[in-house]
N, C-alpha and C positions, 0 to 999 in steps of 0.2 A: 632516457627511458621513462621518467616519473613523468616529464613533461607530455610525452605521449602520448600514456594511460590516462590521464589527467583529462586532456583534448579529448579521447576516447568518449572516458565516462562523458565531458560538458554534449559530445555530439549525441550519445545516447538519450541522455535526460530531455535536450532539445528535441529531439526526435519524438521523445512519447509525449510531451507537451503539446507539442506544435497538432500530432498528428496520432492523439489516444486511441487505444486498440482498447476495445469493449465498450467504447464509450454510446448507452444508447439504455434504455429501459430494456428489462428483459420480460419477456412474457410467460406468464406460469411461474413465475417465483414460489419456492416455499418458505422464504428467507431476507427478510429485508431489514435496512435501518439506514437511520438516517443520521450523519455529523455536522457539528458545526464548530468552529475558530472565531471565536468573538475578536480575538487579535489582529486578526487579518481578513476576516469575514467568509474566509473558504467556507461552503455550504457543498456537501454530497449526499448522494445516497450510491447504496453500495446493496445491490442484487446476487440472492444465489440461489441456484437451484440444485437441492439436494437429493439424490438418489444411492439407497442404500449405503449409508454415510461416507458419500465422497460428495463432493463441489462435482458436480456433472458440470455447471456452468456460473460465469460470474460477470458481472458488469458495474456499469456505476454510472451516474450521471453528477450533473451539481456545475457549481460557479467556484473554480478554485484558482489560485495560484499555479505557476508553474510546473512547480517543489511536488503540490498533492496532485496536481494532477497525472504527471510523472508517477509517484509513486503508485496511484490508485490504477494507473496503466497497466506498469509493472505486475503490479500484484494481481492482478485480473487475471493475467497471463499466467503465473505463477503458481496459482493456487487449486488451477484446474485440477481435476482426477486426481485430489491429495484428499484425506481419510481425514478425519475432525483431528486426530491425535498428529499427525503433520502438518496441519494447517497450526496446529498449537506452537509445534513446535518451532515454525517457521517465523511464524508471530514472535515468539520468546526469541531467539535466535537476530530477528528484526529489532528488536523494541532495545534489549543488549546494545547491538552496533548504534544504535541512532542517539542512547542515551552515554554512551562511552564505556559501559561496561565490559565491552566485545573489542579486539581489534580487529582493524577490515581484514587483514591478511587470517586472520583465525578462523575466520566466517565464508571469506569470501566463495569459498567451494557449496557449502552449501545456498546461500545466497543467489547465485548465478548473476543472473545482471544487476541486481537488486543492488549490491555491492556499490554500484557506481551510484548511490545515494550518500556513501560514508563521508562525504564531504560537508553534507550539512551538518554532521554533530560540532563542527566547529562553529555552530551561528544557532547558539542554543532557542534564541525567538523562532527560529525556521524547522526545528525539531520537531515541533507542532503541527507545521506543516507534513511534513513527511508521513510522521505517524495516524495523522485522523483518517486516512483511509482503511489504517489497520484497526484503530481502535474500533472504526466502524463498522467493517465485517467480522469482527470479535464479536460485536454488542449483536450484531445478523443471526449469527450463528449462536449465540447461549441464547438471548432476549430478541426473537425477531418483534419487528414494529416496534422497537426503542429507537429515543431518539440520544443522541449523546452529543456532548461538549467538551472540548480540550479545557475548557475551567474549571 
């Protein structure tokens, strides 16, 4: 059963990697920033347009690894029609499971697919990975036109 969910999550990750949903500039942003991983040199930027405080819409573009691109997928998906106090929460919620503070099985309901990212807290230089598209639309949504660094 472990082996299957497993397979599961690696086909998912693969999938938003391979084949990112939101991946594209959005037009009419009220909300933008930009990330960067001096480690591994991932470079994003991470679009939203906000409408009477929800995420109407989100996207991202950049040169990343797998890992961010997957997650920045993910969370593009994710974060739609959610209100600044749920995108917070989801972020805190995120940022927990990826650093070891959270277990997957604790989270994973709220999480949704997101979940099948809990495999990288075991490969702590990859952590990095995962999080800068969160930390980016963090930095979007308090500091638009910031730019930020995982250093």
């Amino acid at each position: 059963m472990i082996g299957e969910l497993n397979e599961l999550y690696q086909e998912l990750l693969l999938d938003h990697s391979k084949r990112p949903r939101n991946f594209h500039e959005l037009n009419g942003t009220n909300h933008q920033a930009e990330g960067y991983n001096p480690l591994c040199g991932d470079r994003i930027s991470v679009y939203l347009k906000l409408a009477d405080g929800r995420v109407s819409d989100a996207s991202f573009t950049g040169t990343a690894c797998a890992i961010c691109t997957a997650s920045a997928s993910m969370m593009t998906e994710k974060i739609k029609g959610l209100d600044d106090a749920a995108v917070q929460q989801l972020f805190d919620v995120f940022h927990d499971l990826m650093t070891g503070q959270a277990e997957p099985e604790s989270v994973a309901e709220r999480l949704g697919k997101l979940a099948a990212l809990s495999g990288v807290q075991r490969f702590p230089i990859r952590v990095k990975c995962a999080t800068l598209p969160w930390h980016t639309m963090k930095a979007a949504l308090q500091q638009p036109g910031q730019t930020i660094s995982t250093e």
